[in-house]
C-alpha positions in Angstrom: 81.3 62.3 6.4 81.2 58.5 7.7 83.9 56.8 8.1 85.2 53.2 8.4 88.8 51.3 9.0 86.8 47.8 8.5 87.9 45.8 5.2 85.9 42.6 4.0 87.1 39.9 2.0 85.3 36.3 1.1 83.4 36.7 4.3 85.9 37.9 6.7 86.7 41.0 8.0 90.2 43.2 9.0 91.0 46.4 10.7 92.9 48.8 8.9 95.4 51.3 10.8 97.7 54.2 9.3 101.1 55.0 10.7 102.1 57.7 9.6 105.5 57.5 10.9 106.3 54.7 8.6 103.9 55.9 6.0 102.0 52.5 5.8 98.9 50.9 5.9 99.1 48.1 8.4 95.8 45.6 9.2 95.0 42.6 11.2 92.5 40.3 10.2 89.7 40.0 13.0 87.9 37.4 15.2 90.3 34.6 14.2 92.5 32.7 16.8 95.8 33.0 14.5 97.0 36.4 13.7 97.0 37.5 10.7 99.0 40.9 10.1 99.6 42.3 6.5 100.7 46.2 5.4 101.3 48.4 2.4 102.0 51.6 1.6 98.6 52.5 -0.4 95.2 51.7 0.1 95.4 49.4 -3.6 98.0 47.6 -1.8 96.8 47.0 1.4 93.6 45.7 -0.2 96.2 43.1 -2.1 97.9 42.4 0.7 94.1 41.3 3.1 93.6 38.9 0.1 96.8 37.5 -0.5 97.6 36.4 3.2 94.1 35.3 3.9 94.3 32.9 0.9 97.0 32.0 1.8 96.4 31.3 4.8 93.3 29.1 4.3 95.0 27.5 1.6 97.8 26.6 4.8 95.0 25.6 6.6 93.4 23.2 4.0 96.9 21.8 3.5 97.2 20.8 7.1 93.6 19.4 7.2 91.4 22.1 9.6 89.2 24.4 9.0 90.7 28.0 9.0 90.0 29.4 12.8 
């Protein structure tokens, strides 16, 4: 059985954790200079979560004028 904690949205990528102490999915969007953190608490909502923050946050970085990092 492979495995993989990489998720891919519009071209970029995140790693996805599990903590089972909180009982969440937690994930961090990878090779950009900003962090960009996001969680959930099922795999449906986690994917949710990837695409909501990184629109939003190239939406954020269309409004200010520069090209998301």
């Amino acid at each position: 059985m492979h495995a993989t904690n990489i998720m891919s949205y519009k071209g970029y990528g995140a790693r996805i954790e599990y903590s089972a102490e909180d009982e969440c999915f937690y994930g961090r969007v990878l090779l950009s200079k900003d962090v960009i953190l996001f969680d959930a608490t099922s795999v449906e909502g986690v994917k949710a979560a990837f695409a909501g923050v990184l629109d939003d946050y190239v939406a954020f970085c269309r409004q200010q004028g520069h090209q998301p990092k």
